[in-house]
N, C-alpha and C positions, 0 to 999 in steps of 0.2 A: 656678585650676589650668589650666594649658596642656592645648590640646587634644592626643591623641594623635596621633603618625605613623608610630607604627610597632608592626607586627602581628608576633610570635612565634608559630612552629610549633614546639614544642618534639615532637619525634617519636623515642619510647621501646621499643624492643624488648627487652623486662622479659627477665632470666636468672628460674631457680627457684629455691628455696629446696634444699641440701644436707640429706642425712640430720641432721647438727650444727643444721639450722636459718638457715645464711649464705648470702646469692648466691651463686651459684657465674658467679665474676667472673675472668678470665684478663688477665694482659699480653697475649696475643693468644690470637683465638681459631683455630678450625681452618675453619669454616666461616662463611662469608660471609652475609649479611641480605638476602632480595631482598623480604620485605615494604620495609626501609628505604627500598630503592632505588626501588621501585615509587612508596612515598610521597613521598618526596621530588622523583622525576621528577616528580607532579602539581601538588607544589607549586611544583616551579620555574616551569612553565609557567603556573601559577595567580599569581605575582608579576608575569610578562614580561606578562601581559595586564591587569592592573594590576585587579582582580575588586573588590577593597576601594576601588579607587577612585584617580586618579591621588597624590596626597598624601600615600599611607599605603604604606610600606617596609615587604614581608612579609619578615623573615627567618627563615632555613631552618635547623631545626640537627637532623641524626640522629642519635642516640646507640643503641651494639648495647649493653646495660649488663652484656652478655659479657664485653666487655673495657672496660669503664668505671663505675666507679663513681658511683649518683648522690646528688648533694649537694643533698635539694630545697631548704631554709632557702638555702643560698646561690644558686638558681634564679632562687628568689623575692624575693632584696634586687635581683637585677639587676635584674630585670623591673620592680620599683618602683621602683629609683636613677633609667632612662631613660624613666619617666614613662608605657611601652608597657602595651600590650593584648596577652594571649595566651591561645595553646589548648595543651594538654596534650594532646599523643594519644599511647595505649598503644596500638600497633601490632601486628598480627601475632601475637595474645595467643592462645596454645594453650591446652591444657586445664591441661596442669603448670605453667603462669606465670601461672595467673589469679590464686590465692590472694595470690602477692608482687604482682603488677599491680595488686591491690585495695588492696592494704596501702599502696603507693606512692603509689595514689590519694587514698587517704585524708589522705594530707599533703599532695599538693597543694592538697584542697580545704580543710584547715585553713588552709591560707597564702592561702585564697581566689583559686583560681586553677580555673575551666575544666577540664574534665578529659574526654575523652571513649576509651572503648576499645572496640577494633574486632580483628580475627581467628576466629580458626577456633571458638574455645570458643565465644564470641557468635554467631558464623551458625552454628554447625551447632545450639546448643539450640535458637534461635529457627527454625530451620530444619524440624525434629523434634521437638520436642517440645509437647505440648497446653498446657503452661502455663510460665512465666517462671521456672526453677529458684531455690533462694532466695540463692545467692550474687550471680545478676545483681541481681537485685531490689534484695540491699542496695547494691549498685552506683549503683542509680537512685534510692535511699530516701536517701542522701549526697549527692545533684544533681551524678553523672556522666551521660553521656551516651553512649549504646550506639550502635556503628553496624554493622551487619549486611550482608555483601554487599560490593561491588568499589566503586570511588570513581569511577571515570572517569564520561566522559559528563557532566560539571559538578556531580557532585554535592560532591565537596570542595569546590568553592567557594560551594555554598549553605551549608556547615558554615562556612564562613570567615565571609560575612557574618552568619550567627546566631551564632558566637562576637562579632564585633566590634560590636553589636549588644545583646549581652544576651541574646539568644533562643534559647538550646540549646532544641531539644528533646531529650526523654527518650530518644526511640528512632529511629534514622535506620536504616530498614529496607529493601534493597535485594534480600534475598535470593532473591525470586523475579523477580528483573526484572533478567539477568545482561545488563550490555553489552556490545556491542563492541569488540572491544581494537586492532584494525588502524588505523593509525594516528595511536590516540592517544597520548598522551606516555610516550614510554620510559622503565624505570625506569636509574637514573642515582645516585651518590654518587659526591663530590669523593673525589680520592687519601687526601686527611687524617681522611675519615670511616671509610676501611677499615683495619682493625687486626685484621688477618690474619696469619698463622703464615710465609704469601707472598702478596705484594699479588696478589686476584685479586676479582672482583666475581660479581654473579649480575644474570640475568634468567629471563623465559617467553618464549616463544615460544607459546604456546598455552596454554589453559584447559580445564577439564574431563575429563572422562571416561567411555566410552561404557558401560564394565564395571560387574559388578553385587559386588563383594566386600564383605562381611559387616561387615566387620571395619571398613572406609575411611570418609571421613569428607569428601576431595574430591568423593565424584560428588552429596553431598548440598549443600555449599558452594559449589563451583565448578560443579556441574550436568552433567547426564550429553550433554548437547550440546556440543561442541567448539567451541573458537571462536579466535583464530588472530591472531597479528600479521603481517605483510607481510614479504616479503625486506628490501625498502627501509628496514621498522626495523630489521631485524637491522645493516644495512651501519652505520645510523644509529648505533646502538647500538656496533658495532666500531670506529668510527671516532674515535669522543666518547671512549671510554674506549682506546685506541691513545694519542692524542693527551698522555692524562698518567700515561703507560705501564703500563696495564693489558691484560694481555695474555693472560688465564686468565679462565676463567667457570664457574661454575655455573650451569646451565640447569636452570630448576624444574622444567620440565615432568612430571608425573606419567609422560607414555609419550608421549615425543619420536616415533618410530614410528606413531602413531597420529595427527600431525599431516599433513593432507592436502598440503603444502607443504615435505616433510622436504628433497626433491630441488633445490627451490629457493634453501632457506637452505644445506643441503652447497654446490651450486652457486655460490652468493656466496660462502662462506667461500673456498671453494678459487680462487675468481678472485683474492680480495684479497692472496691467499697468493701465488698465483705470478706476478701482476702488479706487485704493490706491493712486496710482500716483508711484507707484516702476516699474519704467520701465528699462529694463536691454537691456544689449548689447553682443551680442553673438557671438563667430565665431564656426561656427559648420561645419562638413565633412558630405559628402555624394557622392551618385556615379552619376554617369553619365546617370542615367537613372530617376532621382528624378523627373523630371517632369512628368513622366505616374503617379504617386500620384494623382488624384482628387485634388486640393487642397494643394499641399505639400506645392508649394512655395510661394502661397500666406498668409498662416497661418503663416509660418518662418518668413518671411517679417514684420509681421506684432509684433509677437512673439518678436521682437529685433535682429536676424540675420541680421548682417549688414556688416560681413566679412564672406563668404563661400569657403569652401578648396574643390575642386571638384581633386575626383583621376581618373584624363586625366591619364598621363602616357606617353600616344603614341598616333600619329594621322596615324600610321599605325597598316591598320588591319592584317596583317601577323603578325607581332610584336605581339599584344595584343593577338592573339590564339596560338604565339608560346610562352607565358610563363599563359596561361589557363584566360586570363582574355578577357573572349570570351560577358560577358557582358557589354562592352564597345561598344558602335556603332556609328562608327564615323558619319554615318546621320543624328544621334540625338543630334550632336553636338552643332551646330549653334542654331536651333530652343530652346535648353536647356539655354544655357547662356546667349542667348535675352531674356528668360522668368525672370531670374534673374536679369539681366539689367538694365531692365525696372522697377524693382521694388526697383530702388536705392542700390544693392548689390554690396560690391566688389568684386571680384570674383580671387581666387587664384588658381592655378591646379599645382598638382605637375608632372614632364615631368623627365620620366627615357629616359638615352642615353644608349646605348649600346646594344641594344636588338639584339638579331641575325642576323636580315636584316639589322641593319645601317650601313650606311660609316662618314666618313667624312662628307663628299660631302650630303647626304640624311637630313643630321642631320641639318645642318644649311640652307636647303633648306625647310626643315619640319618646321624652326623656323620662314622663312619669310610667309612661309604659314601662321602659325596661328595668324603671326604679323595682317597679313592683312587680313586674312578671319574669324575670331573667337574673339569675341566680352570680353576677358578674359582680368583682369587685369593685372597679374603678374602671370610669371611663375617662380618656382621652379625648378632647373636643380640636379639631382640627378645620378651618377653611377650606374649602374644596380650592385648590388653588391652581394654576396651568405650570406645572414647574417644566423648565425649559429641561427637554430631553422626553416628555411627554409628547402625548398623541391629543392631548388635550390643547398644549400649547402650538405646536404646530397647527392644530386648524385655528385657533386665535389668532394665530401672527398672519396665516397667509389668508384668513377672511377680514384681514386689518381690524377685529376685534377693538375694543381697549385693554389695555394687559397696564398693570400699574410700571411704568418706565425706573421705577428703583428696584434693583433685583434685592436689595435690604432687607425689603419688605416679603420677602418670599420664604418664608420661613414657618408657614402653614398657621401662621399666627396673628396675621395682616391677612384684613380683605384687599387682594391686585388684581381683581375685576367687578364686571357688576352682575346682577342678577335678572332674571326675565321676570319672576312674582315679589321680588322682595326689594325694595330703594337698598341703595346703599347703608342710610342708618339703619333700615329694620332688620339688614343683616349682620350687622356688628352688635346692633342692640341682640340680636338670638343669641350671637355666638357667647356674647356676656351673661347673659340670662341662663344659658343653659350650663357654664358652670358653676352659676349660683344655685340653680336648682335641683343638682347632682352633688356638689358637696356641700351638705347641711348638716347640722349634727343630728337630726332626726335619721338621714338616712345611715349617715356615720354608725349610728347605733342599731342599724339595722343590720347590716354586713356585719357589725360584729356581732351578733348576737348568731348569724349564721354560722357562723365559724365556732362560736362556742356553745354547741351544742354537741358537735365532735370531740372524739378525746381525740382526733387526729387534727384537729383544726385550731388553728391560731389569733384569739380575737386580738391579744394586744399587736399583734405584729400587723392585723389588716388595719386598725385602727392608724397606728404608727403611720402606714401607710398613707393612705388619706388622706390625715392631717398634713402630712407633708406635702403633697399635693395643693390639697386646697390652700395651706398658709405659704406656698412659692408662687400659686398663682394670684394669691391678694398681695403680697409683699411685695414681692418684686417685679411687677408685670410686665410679666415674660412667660411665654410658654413653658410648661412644669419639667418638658425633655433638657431644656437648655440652663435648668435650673442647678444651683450649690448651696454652699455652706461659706456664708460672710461676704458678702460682693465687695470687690475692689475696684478701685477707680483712680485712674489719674488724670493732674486737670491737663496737661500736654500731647495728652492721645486722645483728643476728640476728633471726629470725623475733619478730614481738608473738607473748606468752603464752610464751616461753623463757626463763630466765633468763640477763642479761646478766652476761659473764663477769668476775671477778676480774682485771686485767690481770698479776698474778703468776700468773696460771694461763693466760691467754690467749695470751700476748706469746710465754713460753719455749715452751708446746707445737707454738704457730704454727713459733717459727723451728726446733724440735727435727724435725719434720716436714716442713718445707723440705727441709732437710738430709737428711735420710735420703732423701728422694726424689730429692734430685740424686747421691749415693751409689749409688740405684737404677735410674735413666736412668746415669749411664757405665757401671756395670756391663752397662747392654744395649746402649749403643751399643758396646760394646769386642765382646759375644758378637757383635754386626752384624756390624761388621767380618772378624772371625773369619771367620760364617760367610760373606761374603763373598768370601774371598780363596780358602777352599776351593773354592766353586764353582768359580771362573775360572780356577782351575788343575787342575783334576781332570782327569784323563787321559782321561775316556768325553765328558768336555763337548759336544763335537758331535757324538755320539752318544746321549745320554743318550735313556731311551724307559721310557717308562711306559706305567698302563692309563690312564691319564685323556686323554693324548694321541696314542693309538694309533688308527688309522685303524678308524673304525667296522666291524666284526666280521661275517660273517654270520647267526654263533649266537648274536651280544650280547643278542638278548631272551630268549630264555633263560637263558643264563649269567650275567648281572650280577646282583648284589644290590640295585642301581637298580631292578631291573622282577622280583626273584624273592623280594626282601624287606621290600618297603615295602607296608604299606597301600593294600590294593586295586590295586599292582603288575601283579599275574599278569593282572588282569581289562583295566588299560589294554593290555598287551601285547596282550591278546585282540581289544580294541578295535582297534588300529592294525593289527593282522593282518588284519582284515574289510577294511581300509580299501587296504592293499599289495598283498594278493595282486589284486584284479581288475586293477590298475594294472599290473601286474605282467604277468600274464596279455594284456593289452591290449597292454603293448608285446612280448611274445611274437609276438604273432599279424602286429602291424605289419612286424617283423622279418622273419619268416617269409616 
């Protein structure tokens, strides 16, 4: 048998399994892979340096299986027709995609192939938890290979040579030993790996985070220490991906804001922009307090931020200091997301239900609050959920809680627990309620009419927005992040332990429900339309004035339902009045 030369990284970012039990697999998806990109920048730089040895040809192949279906038996005749050596790595494997990530592995290891899985689920249990949950276990009990923690710093390439080698170990555990990211290899995928809804890519810029929230699962992962890439990758990074015209990004960062270098990377962006003419477009996260920055938001603004992910959560402050996220203030609210506003931004916030104080009844009354008091475009509606690597799910597992036993279901889109004031239906019935009640075409044409009272502001684009939103989450019912363009299905990849369908029953329902769904998409893009043509002709258009962007009030702490009828409301009010009047008072006295 000829010696080997050539080494395979076959690198998988598993989709989940659908309530039916099927990937949920799109022609394109909506959002971009930057675990992909991450790994695959290491591995390129791990070929260029030739780690395996000058002789032996590492190839690189990333698949999002979002928008790709995998064929492992056909994987595995290639890998043996060219005589090669390879690793299997499930990448980026959350708590909802471990079950199909297992499942997937499991064939690989039948075809005798290397299998090793790495993300969030794996570091955060091994992370927090006193003992090896039994789904990793059987992961390891099958001879996969777990790796816990961030790769850089060489350690992919110790995984390279124990794959090429024979020598996996069982557990490749990095999670308390977080490295350095500034100048190591940028994460990176070819044009033809991204099958996006519009070519756009992702990176970080930074790691970690400083905050204590209940619910999170990065500061246990990625480590409450911040740690930072350099301008000079960013430039790196714009320039590589410029070059085979990618020109939109998603930036992971947990709370971009919260990187000590935000002014550096604006500053690069904005040279490339009006020197070169590479001007990009960014959707970047940050907290709810970004505007005490100096400067934050108008450098972003300026920078290409043009979609911003702000984590709201709650517009109750009971809520927000009952699961530690005590730096949210709902005062700074309004004044925060007018400052954004105004500078042509769309403005996205994600909104957990279920927090300790809610009802029913709270929850969809909190929704017409920020319909009409909070200058936001779209919300996010998510489960308060315990995701394993949390501080939430740690005291459920060791107070023997109920925690729902399908990790499938954890995909902040399933209720997998229960509640203290709400039955288990009156909390699905909210969670459903409340995105009925947030995307209406009433309010639809309220956001846009925000937006188009600016000559800087974009009503068709938020409109756009929106609808797409609201018609992924009535069409395809699935959460709107996990959402694409055209869902594929095969009937041979349903969940083991389902039964596999009749194709007289599989084949007509499949295309009967195609069909009706594109019936249901032009019926929304025609309402789109519609409402957009209203807006842009309405006679108040450059006038148009609401409460949500109406210049902050001087009785608004009193008078709003923001601060007179949310949980624990009246007492933040109280709070932030201790805090204005001596300021207050002190610039009196200056004046004087």
């Amino acid at each position: 048998m000829p010696t080997p030369t050539e080494f395979d990284f076959i690198m998988i970012k598993p989709s989940h399994y659908d309530d039916d039990g099927y990937p949920i697999v799109w022609w394109r998806t909506v959002l971009p892979s930057n675990s992909l990109a991450a790994l695959n920048g290491l591995t390129r730089d791990a070929a260029r340096r030739n780690v395996l040895g000058p002789d032996v040809t590492i190839n690189m192949t990333p698949i999002d299986e979002c928008n790709a279906h995998i064929d492992v038996r056909k994987m595995a005749r290639d890998i043996r027709r060219r005589g090669a050596k390879a690793l299997i790595g499930l990448v980026g494997v959350q708590s909802n995609q471990y079950p199909h990530a297992l499942d997937l592995a499991k064939e690989f290891r039948a075809e005798g192939l290397p299998v090793i899985i790495g993300g969030f689920h794996v570091s955060g249990c091994l992370s927090m938890l006193k003992e090896i949950p039994a789904e990793i276990q059987e992961a390891i009990d099958i001879g996969c290979s777990l790796f816990a923690g961030e790769a850089e710093e060489g350690r992919l390439d110790q995984v390279f040579r124990d794959a090429w080698n024979g020598e996996m170990k069982p557990i490749y555990n990095y999670v308390n030993d977080l490295p350095n990211i500034s100048g190591t290899p940028t994460p990176w995928l070819p044009r033809e790996a991204i099958k996006t809804s519009a070519p756009w890519s992702s990176f970080d810029l930074g790691r970690g985070c400083p905050f204590q929230c209940s619910f999170c699962t990065i500061i246990n992962v990625q480590g409450r220490k911040s740690r930072f890439r350099s301008p000079e990758d960013l430039e790196h990074m714009i320039r590589e991906n410029y070059a085979q015209g990618i020109k939109a990004y998603f930036v992971t960062d947990d709370n971009l804001a919260r990187n000590k270098d935000w002014e550096a990377f604006f500053d690069t962006l904005i040279r490339l922009r009006e020197e070169e003419g590479m001007a990009v477009h960014l959707t970047i996260q940050v907290d709810t307090m970004c505007h005490r920055i100096p400067g934050f938001i108008d450098k972003a603004a300026a920078a290409g931020a043009w979609r911003v992910f702000l984590g709201l959560e709650n517009i109750n402050p009971d809520n927000l200091i009952a699961a530690n996220k005590r730096q949210n203030k709902i005062t700074e609210y309004r004044h925060m997301m007018q400052m954004w506003h105004e500078r042509g931004c769309f403005l996205i916030a994600g909104y957990i239900l279920g927090f300790p104080g809610d009802t029913k009844e709270s929850i969809l009354r909190d929704v017409e609050i920020v319909k009409r008091e909070l200058p936001v475009d779209m919300l996010e509606f998510f489960f308060l959920t315990p995701l394993p690597g949390s501080e939430d799910h740690r005291k459920k597992l060791y107070a023997e809680e109920w925690m729902d036993p399908d990790l499938n279901k954890y995909d902040l889109h399933h209720r997998v627990a229960t509640h203290a004031r709400m039955s288990d239906a009156e909390w699905e019935e909210a969670y459903q309620l409340a995105w009925d009640a947030y995307f209406t075409l009433d309010h639809m044409e309220t956001v846009a009419k925000r937006h188009a009272r600016r000559k800087n502001g974009s009503p068709r684009r938020s409109l756009q927005y929106m609808n797409e939103f609201r018609m992924l989450y009535r069409n395809e019912k699935c959460h709107v992040l996990e959402g694409g363009v055209i869902r594929r299905k095969r009937r041979r990849s349903r969940r083991p332990g389902m039964t596999r369908e009749h194709p007289l029953v599989f084949y007509p329902r499949y295309w009967f429900e195609s069909a009706a769904k594109i019936l249901n998409y032009l019926h929304g893009f025609r309402e789109e339309k519609k409402l957009l043509k209203k807006v842009l002709n309405a006679p108040d258009r450059w006038d148009y004035m609401d409460l949500a962007i109406s210049p902050p009030a001087d009785d608004e702490l009193e008078s709003l339902g923001l601060f007179q009828q949310t949980r624990g409301g009246a007492e933040a009010v109280v709070r932030e009045t201790r805090v204005r009047r001596p300021k207050e008072m002190e610039a009196e006295t200056v004046a004087a």
